[in-house]
C-alpha positions in Angstrom: -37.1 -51.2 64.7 -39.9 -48.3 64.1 -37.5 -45.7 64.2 -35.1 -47.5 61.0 -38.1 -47.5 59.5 -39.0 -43.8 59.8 -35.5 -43.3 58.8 -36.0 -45.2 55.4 -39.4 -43.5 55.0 -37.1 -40.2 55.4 -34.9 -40.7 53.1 -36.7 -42.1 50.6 -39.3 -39.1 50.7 -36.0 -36.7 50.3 -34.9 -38.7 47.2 -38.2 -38.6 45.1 -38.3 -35.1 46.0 -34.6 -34.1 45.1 -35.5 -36.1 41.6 -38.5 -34.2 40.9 -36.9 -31.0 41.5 -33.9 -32.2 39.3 -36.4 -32.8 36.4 -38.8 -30.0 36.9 -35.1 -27.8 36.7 -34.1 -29.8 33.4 -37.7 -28.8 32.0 -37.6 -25.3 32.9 -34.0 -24.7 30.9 -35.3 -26.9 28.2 -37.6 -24.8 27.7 -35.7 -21.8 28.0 -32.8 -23.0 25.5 -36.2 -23.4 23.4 -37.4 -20.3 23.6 -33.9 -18.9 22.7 -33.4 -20.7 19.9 -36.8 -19.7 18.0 -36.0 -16.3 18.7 -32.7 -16.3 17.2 -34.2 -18.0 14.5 -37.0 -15.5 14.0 -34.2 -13.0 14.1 -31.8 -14.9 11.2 -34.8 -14.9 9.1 -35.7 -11.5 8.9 -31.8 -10.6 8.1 -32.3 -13.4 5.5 -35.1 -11.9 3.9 -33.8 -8.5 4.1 -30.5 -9.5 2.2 -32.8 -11.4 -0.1 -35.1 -8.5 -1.1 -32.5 -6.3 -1.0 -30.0 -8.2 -3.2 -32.7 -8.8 -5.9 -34.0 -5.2 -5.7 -30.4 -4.0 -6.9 -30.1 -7.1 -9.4 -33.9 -6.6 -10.7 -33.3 -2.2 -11.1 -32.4 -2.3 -15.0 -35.6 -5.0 -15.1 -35.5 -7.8 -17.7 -33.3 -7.4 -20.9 -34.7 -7.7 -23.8 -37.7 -5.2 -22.3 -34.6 -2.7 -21.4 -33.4 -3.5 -24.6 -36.7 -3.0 -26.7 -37.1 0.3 -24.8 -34.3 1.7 -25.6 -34.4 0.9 -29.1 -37.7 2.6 -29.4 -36.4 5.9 -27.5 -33.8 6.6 -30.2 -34.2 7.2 -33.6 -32.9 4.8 -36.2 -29.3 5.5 -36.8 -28.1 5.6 -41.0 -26.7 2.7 -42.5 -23.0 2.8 -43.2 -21.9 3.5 -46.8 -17.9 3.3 -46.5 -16.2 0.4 -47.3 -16.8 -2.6 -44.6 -14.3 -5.0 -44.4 -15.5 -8.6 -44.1 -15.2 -10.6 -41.1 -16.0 -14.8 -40.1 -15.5 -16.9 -37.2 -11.8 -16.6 -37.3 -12.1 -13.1 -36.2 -13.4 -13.5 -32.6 -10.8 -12.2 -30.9 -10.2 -9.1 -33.4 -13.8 -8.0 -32.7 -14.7 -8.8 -29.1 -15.0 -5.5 -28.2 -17.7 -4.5 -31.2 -19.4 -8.1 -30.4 -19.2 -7.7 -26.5 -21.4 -3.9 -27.3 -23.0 -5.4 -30.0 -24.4 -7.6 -27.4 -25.4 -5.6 -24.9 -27.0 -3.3 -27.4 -29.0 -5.6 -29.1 -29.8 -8.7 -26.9 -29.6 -7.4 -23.6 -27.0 -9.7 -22.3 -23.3 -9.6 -21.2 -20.4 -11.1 -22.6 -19.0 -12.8 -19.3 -21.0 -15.2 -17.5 -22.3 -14.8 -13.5 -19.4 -16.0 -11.6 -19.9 -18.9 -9.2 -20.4 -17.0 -5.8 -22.9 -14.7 -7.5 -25.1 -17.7 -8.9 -25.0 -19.5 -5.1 -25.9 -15.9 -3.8 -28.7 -16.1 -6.2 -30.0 -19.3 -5.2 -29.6 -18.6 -1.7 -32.4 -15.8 -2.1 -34.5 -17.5 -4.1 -34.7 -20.5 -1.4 -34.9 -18.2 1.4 -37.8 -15.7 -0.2 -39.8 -19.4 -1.2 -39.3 -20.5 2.8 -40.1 -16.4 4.1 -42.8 -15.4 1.8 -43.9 -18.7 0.2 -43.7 -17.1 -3.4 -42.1 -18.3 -6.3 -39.2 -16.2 -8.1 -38.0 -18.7 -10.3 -38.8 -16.6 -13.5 -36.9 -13.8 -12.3 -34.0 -15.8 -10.6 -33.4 -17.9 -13.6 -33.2 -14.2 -15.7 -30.8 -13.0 -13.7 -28.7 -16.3 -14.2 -28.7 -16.2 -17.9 -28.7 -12.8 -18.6 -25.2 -13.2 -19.5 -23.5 -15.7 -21.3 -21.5 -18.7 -21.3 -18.6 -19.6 -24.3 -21.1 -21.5 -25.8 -23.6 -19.4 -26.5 -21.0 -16.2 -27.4 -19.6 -18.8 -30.1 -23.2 -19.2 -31.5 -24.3 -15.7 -31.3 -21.1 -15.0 -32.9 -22.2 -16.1 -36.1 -25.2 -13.7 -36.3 -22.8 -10.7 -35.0 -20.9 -11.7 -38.6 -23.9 -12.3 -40.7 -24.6 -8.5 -39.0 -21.6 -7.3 -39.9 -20.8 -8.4 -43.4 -24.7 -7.2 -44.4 -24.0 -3.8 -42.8 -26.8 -3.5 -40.7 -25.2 -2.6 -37.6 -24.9 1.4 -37.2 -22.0 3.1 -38.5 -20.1 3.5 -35.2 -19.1 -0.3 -35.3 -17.8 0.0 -39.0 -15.7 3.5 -37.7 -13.8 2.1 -35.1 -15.9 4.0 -32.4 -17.0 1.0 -30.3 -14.0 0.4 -28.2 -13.1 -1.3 -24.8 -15.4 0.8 -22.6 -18.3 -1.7 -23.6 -20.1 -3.3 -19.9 -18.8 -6.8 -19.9 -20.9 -7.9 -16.6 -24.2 -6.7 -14.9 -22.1 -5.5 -11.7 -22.4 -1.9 -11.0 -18.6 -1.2 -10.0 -19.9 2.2 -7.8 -16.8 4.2 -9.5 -17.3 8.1 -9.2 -17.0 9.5 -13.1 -17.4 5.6 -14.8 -19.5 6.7 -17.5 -17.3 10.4 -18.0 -14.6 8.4 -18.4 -16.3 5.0 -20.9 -16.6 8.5 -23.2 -13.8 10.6 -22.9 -10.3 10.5 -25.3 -8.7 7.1 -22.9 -11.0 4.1 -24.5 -9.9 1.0 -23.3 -7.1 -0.8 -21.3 -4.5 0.1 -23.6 -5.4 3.9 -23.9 -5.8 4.2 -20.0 -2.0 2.4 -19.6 -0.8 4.8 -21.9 -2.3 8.3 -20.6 -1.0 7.1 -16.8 2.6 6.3 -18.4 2.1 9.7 -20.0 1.3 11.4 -16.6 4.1 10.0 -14.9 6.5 11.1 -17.6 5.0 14.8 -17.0 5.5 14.5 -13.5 8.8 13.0 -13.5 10.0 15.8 -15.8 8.3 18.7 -14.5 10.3 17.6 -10.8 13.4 17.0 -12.8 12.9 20.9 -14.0 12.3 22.1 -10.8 15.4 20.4 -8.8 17.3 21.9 -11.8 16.2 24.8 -11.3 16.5 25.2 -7.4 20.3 24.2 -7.9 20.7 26.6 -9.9 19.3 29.6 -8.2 21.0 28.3 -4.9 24.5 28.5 -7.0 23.7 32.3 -8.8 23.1 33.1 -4.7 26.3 31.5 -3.6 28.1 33.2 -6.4 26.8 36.6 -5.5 27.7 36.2 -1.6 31.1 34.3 -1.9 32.1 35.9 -5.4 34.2 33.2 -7.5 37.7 33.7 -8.8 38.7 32.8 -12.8 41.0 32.8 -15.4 44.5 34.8 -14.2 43.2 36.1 -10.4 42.6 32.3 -9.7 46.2 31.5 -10.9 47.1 34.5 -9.1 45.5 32.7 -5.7 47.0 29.8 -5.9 50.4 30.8 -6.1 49.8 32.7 -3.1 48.4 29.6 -1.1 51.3 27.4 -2.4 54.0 29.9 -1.3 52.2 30.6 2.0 52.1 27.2 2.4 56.0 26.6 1.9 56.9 29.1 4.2 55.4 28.1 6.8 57.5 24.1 6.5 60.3 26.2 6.2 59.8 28.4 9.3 59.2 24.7 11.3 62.5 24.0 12.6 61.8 20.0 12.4 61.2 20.4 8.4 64.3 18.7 6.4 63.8 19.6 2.6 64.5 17.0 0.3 67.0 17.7 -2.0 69.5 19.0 1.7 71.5 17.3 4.0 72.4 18.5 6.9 76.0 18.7 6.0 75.5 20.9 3.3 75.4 18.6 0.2 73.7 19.4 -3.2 72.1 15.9 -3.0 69.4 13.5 -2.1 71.5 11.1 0.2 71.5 8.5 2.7 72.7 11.2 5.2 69.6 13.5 4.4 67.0 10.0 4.8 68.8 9.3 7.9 68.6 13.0 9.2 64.8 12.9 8.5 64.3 9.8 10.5 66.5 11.3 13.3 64.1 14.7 13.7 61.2 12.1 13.3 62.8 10.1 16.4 63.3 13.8 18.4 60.2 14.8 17.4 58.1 11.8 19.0 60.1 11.3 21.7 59.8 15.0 22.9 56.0 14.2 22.2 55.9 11.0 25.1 58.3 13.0 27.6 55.2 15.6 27.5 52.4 13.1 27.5 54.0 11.3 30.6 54.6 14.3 32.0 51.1 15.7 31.7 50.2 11.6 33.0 52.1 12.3 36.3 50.8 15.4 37.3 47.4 14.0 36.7 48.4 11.6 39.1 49.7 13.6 41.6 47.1 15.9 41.4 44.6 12.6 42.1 46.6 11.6 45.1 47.1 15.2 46.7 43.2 15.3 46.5 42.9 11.7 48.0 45.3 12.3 50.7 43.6 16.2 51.7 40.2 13.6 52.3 41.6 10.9 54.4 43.2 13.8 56.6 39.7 15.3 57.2 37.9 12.2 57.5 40.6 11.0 60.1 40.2 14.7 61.7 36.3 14.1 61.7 36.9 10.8 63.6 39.3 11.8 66.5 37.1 14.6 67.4 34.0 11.7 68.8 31.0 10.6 67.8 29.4 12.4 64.8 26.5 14.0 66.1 23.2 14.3 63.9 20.8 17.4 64.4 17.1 16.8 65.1 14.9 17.6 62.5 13.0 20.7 63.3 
C-alpha cells in the first residue's frame, strides 16, 4: 500500500513538472514572437517615414504656387501688350483654347489643368498619416497644397470665365494672341524624367499633332532613302553581270537563237526513236493514223527495252547479294568444322 502511494506521489510530481516546463516554453516563444514583431515593426516604420519624407521632398521641390508663381513674375520684365487684332472668345470656346488656358494657368495661378489622380491623392494621405504617427507633426497645410494645386472640371469651368474676361481685354501677353502657346504647356505636376523634355516643349514639333507628323515624316525619309538604296544595289549588281556575261541584242540575239533551235532539231533527228510529225513510216506526205500508231509503237519499244535493263540490272544485284551470302556461310561453316573457336588472353 506505501509503495502505490509513492508511485502516485511520483507521478504526480512528474506531471506538475512537465506542465510548468510546458508553460515556461510557451512564455519564452511568446516572448520571442514579441520581440520579433516590434522589431519588424520598428523596421516598417523607418521605410515608412523614409518614403514619406522622400515623396514630399520631390512633391514640395517647386514649393507652393502662387509663391513660384509670384517669383517668377517678379524675375521677368513686363512683356508689351498686344496691338493686332484679337479675336473674341466666350464660354463656347473651351475646347478651341485649352491649350492657351491650360498655360495661361500654370502661368498665372500656379496650378494644373488636370486633377491629382486617385493613387497619387491615397499616396498623399498615406504620408501625411504616417509622418503625424512618426514625427507627431502636422503637414496638413502642405498636404492639402499639394491636393489642390491642380484642378478639378469645376473649377477649370469657373476660372474659364476670367481666362475670357483676360482674353477679350488683351491683357494677356502677346504670345497667346500669336498662336505661340501651343500643346507643350505642363498639364500635371509629375516630372516625366524624359532626357531633352524642355529642348523638345521649344523646338519646331509643338504638340501632339506636330510630333505625329515629323515621325510620319521620318519614316517616309527612311522608307525612301532604303527604297533608293535596294535600287541602286540592283542595279550595280546588273551593270557587273553585264560586264562579266556580256548580253546579246537586236540581230546577234536573233542570230543565237536560230542556232539553238537548229542544234536543237538535229539532235531529235539524229535519235533513232524520233518519228516527225508530218512522216509515216511508209513514206506518206501525211499526218495519219499509221504515223500515230508508229509513234506509240517506238513508245512501246522504247519502255520495254527500258524494264528488260532495269530487271536486268535487278538480277544481278541479286545475284551479286547471294554470291556474297553464300562465300559467308562457307567460311562460317569452315570456321566451325575446324573445333572450338579459341579466344587469346589479354596481354
Amino acid at each position: 500500500m506505501g509503495r502505490h502511494s509513492s508511485d502516485d506521489s511520483d507521478s504526480s510530481r512528474e506531471r506538475k513538472r512537465h506542465k510548468k516546463d510546458k508553460k515556461e516554453k510557451k512564455e519564452k516563444h511568446k516572448h520571442k514572437k514579441h520581440k520579433h514583431s516590434s522589431k519588424d515593426k520598428d523596421k516598417e516604420r523607418e521605410r515608412l517615414l523614409k518614403e514619406a519624407k522622400k515623396f514630399l521632398k520631390q512633391q514640395l521641390k517647386s514649393g507652393a504656387p502662387e509663391a513660384a508663381v509670384a517669383a517668377a513674375a517678379a524675375a521677368q520684365p513686363p512683356e508689351p501688350p498686344y496691338e493686332g487684332q484679337v479675336e473674341p472668345i466666350d464660354s463656347d470656346s473651351y475646347f478651341t483654347k485649352n491649350s492657351e488656358f491650360a498655360a495661361w494657368l500654370k502661368e498665372a495661378k500656379g496650378r494644373f489643368f488636370r486633377r491629382a489622380a486617385r493613387s497619387q491623392q491615397r499616396r498623399i494621405g498615406r504620408c501625411l498619416r504616417s509622418l503625424w504617427r512618426l514625427t507627431g507633426r502636422c503637414c496638413l497645410p502642405v498636404c492639402l497644397d499639394l491636393l489642390c494645386s491642380e484642378q478639378s472640371t469645376e473649377e477649370n469651368r469657373a476660372m474659364f470665365e476670367d481666362f475670357v474676361a483676360a482674353w477679350n481685354s488683351r491683357r494677356l501677353p502677346a504670345r497667346y494672341y500669336k498662336g505661340e502657346v501651343g500643346g507643350a504647356a505642363q498639364r500635371t505636376s509629375h516630372q516625366w524624367g524624359i532626357k531633352g523634355a524642355g529642348r523638345l516643349a521649344t523646338s519646331g514639333a509643338v504638340g501632339m499633332a506636330a510630333a505625329l507628323d515629323e515621325d510620319l515624316d521620318m519614316k517616309e525619309q527612311a522608307r525612301a532613302q532604303a527604297l533608293a538604296e535596294r535600287q541602286r544595289h540592283k542595279r550595280e549588281a546588273k551593270e557587273w553581270l553585264d560586264d562579266q556575261v556580256p548580253r546579246l541584242a537586236g540581230k546577234d540575239k536573233q542570230l543565237e537563237e536560230k542556232r539553238a533551235r537548229r542544234e536543237l532539231g538535229r539532235s531529235k533527228d539524229d535519235d533513232a526513236e524520233f518519228v516527225p510529225r508530218g512522216m509515216d513510216v511508209m513514206g506518206g506526205g501525211e499526218d495519219s493514223f499509221a504515223a500515230a500508231k508508229a509513234r506509240e509503237a517506238a513508245r512501246q519499244a522504247h519502255r520495254g527495252r527500258h524494264q528488260v535493263a532495269r530487271q536486268a540490272e535487278v538480277q544481278a544485284k541479286l545475284a551479286a547479294a547471294q554470291a556474297a551470302e553464300a562465300d559467308k556461310m562457307a567460311q562460317f561453316k569452315a570456321l566451325l568444322s575446324a573445333g572450338p573457336i579459341q579466344i587469346a588472353k589479354r596481354q
